[in-house]
C-alpha positions in Angstrom: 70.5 -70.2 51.2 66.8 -71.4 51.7 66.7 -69.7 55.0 68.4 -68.3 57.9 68.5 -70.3 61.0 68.4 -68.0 64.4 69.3 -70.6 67.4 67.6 -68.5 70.6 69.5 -70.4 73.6 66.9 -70.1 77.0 67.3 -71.2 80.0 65.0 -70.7 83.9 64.8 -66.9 84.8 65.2 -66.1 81.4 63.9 -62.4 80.1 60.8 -62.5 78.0 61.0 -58.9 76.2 65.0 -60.4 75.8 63.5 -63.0 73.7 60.2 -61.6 71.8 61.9 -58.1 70.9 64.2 -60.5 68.5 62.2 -63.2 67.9 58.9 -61.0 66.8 61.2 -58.3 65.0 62.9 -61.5 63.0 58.8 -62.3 62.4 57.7 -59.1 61.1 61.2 -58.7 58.9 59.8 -62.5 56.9 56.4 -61.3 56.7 57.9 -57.5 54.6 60.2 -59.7 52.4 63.5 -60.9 54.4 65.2 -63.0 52.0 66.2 -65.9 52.3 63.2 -65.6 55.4 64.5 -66.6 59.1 63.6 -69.6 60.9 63.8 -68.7 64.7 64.2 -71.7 66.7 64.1 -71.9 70.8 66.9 -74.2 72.2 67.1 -75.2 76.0 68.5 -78.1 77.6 66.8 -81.4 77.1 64.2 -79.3 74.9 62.5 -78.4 78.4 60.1 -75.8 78.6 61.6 -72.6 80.8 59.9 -70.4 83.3 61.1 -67.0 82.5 61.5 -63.9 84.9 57.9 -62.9 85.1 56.2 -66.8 85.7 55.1 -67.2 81.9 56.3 -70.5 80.8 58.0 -71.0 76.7 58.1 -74.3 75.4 61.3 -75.2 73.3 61.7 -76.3 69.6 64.9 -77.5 70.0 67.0 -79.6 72.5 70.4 -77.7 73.1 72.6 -80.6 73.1 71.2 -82.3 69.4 71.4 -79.1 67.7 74.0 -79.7 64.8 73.2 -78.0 61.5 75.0 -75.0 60.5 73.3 -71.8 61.9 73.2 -67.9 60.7 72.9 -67.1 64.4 73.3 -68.2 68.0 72.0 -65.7 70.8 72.0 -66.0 74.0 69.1 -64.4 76.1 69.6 -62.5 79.3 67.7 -62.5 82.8 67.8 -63.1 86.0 68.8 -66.5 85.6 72.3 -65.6 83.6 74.6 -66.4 86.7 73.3 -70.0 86.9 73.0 -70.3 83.6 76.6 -69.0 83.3 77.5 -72.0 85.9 75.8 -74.9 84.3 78.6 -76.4 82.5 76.5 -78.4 79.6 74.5 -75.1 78.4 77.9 -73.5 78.2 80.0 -76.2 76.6 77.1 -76.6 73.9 77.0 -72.5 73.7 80.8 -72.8 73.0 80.1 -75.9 70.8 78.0 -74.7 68.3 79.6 -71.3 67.9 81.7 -72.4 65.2 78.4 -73.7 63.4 77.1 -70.0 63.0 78.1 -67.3 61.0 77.7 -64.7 64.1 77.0 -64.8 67.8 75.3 -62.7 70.0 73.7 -61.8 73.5 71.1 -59.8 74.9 71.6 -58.0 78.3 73.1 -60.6 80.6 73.4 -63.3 78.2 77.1 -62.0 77.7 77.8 -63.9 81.1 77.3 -66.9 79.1 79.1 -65.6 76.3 82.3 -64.8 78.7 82.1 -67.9 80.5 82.0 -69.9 77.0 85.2 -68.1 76.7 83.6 -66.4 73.4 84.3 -62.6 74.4 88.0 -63.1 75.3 90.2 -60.4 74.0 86.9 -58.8 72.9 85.2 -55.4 73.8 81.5 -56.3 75.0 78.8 -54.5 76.6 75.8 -55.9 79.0 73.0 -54.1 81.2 74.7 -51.2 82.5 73.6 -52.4 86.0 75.7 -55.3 85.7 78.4 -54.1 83.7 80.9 -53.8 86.5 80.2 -57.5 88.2 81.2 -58.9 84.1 84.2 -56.6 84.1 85.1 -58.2 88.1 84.3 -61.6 86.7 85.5 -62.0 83.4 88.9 -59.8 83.5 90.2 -60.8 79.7 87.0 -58.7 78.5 86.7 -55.1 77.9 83.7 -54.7 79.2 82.0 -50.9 77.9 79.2 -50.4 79.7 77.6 -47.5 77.9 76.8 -48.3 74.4 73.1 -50.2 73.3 75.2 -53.0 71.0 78.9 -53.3 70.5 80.0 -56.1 67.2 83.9 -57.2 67.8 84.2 -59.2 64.6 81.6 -61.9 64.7 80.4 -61.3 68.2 77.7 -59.0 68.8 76.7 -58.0 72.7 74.2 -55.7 73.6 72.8 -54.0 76.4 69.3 -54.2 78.6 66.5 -55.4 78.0 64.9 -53.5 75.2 68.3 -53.2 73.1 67.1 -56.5 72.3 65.0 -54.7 69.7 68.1 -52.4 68.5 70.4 -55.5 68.1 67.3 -57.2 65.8 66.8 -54.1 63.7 70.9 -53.9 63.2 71.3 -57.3 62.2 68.0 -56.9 59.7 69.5 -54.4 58.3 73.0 -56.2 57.8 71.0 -59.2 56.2 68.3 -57.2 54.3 68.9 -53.5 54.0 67.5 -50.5 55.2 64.1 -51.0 54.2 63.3 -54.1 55.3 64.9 -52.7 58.9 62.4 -49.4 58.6 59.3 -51.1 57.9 60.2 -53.7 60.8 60.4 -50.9 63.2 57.4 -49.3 62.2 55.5 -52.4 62.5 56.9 -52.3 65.8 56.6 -48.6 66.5 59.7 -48.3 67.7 60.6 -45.4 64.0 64.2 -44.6 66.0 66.8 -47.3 65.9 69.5 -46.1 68.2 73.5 -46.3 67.0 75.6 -48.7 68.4 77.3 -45.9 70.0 74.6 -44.6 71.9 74.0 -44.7 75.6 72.0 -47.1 77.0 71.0 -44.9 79.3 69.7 -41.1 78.6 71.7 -38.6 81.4 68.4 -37.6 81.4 67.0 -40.4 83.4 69.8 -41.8 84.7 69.9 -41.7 88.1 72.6 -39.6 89.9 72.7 -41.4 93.8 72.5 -37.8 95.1 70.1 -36.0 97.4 71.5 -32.9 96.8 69.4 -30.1 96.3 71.6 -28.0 94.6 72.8 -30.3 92.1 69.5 -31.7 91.7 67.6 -28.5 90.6 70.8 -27.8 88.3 70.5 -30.4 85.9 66.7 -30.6 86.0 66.8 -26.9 84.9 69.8 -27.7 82.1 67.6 -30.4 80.8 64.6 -27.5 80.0 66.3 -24.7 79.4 69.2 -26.0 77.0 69.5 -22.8 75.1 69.7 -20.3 77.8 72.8 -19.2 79.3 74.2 -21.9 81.5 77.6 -21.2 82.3 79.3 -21.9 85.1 78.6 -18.1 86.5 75.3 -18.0 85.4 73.9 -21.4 86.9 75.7 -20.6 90.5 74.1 -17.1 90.2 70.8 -18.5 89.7 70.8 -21.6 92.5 72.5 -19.0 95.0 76.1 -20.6 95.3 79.2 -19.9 94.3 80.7 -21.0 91.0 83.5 -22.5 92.8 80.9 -24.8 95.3 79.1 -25.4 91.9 81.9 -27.0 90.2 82.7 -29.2 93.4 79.3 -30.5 93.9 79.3 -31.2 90.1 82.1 -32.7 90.8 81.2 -34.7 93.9 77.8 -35.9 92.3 77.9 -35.8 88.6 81.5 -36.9 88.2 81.9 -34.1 85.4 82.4 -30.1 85.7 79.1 -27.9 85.1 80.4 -27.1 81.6 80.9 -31.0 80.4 77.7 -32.1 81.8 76.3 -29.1 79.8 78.2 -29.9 76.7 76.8 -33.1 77.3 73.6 -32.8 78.0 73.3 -30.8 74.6 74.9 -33.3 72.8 72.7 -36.0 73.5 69.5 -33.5 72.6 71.1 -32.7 69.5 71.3 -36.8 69.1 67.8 -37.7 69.3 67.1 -34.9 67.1 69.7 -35.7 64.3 68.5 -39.6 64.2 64.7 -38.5 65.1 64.3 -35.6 62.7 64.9 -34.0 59.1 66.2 -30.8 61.1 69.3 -29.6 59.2 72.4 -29.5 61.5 72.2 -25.6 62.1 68.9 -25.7 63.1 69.6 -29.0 65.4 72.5 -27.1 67.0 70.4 -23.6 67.5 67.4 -25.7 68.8 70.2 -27.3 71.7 72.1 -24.4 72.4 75.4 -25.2 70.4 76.1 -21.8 69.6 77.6 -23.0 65.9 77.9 -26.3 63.6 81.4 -26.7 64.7 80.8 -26.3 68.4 78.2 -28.9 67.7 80.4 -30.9 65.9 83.1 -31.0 68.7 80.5 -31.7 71.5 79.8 -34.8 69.1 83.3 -36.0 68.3 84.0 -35.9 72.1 80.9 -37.6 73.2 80.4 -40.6 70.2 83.7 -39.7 68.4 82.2 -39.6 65.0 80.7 -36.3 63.3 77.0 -35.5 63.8 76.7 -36.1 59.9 78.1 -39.6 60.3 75.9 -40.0 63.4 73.1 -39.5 61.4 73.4 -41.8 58.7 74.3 -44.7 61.2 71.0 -44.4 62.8 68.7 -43.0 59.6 68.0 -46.3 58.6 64.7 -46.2 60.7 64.5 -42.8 61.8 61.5 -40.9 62.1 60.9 -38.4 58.5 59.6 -35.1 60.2 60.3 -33.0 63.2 58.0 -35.1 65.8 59.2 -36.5 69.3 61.0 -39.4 69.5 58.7 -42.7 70.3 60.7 -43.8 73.0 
């Protein structure tokens, strides 16, 4: 194979980090020594140029509709314009054409509207950006639509989540084609050293927000997030925010959807995830540093949150993590 064709399908409203953390990942990966090297070609309609979300125009390489070679990959790009992209009937019918033509498909954010409406995802689990996971779930019934994960691959189809799981999906898919090297040095040229698992949430419960303006709850999970290895139980946290354990556990309830003990569990799970993909740390010192108060309780918290072992965690997302004990680069 002389080279791998990458077919990047635009359209108006288009998201520009949707497109450039793939196309200038698939860039850096021929420049280290992809082999055979990809050729990343722009597609719209009529070969038009495309205004994408933020006014910056992208001229294309490729009309949509006279694309017929065979392809390595067709992705779809997400962005504000994915609902009338969705609705124009010749972008989808040449998006559903020329899906036979490549060995895998794939979509970035809200490109998997297109995807569903091409009828590609059918039968098949997919994510999108979790803020629009529900509305593809409404839409699109015959998908199972997972709104948590950064990428999810169902056989050939690959969907992934917002925005910059663009750059998550490209390192994945380097590494499928390439190895892990060519994958590490890609994310160190793009200084992004931790390239999450498939399994991981999209968004941190760290920074997700909760919709609550309770106090309580509020200044509860702000102090579980900084004081991971301290006593939090149930007792111990309504002791210290002057409430009952009982009112505790219904305003965990009420505003976190989970019991003071699972949003613990999980919040030290997720720690201990960074760390494990982020880090040389062996798994006893991971689990002290988060408060597990053994391996196994660590390895429970983990088979309950990604349903894989922290050791299997690990080697699914060492490929470009970090050597050392330094923070995480994003």
């Amino acid at each position: 194979m002389p080279e791998r064709v990458f077919l990047v399908v635009a359209y108006d409203g288009a998201e520009l980090l949707d497109i450039a953390c793939v196309t200038s990942a698939l860039d850096i990966a021929n420049r280290i020594g992809a082999d055979p090297p990809y050729r990343t070609v722009l597609a719209t309609l009529g070969r038009r140029t495309v205004a994408c979300d933020s006014g910056l125009r992208l001229e294309s390489g490729a009309a949509l509709e006279r694309v017929n070679e065979p392809l390595d990959t067709v992705l779809v790009t997400g962005g504000l314009g994915h609902e009338r992209a969705a609705a124009n009937v010749h972008l989808v019918g040449h998006v559903r054409r020329l899906a036979p033509l490549a060995r895998r498909v794939a979509s970035v954010c809200t490109g998997s509207t297109v995807l569903a409406e091409a009828g590609l995802l059918t039968g098949r689990r997919a994510t999108t950006h979790w803020l629009h996971a529900a509305a593809l779930a409404e839409r699109y019934q015959d998908v199972l639509v997972d709104a948590e994960p950064v990428w999810i691959r169902d056989g050939h189809v690959i969907t992934s989540g917002g925005v910059t799981s663009a750059l998550d999906l490209a390192l994945a898919l380097i590494e499928e084609d390439n190895g892990p090297a060519v994958a590490r040095g890609v994310a160190l040229g793009t200084v992004a050293y931790l390239q999450r698992p498939s399994g991981q949430a999209q968004i941190s419960m760290f920074l997700a927000r909760r919709g609550t303006d309770d106090f309580v709850v509020r200044r509860a999970t702000d102090h579980i997030a900084g004081h991971l290895t301290d006593d939090l139980t149930g007792g111990a946290l309504a002791h210290r925010f002057g409430v009952s354990e009982r009112h505790l556990s219904r305003l965990f309830r009420t505003y976190v959807q989970l019991t003071p003990a699972r949003y613990v569990r999980r919040a030290r799970t997720e720690a201990a995830a960074h760390l494990l993909t982020a880090t040389v740390l062996p798994l006893p010192a991971v689990a002290r540093r988060c408060g597990f108060g053994s391996t196994e309780s660590l390895r429970q918290g983990f088979l309950e949150r990604f349903g894989v072992p922290p050791s299997t965690y690990r080697s699914q997302g060492s490929g470009t993590a970090a050597h050392g004990s330094g923070p995480v680069a994003r």
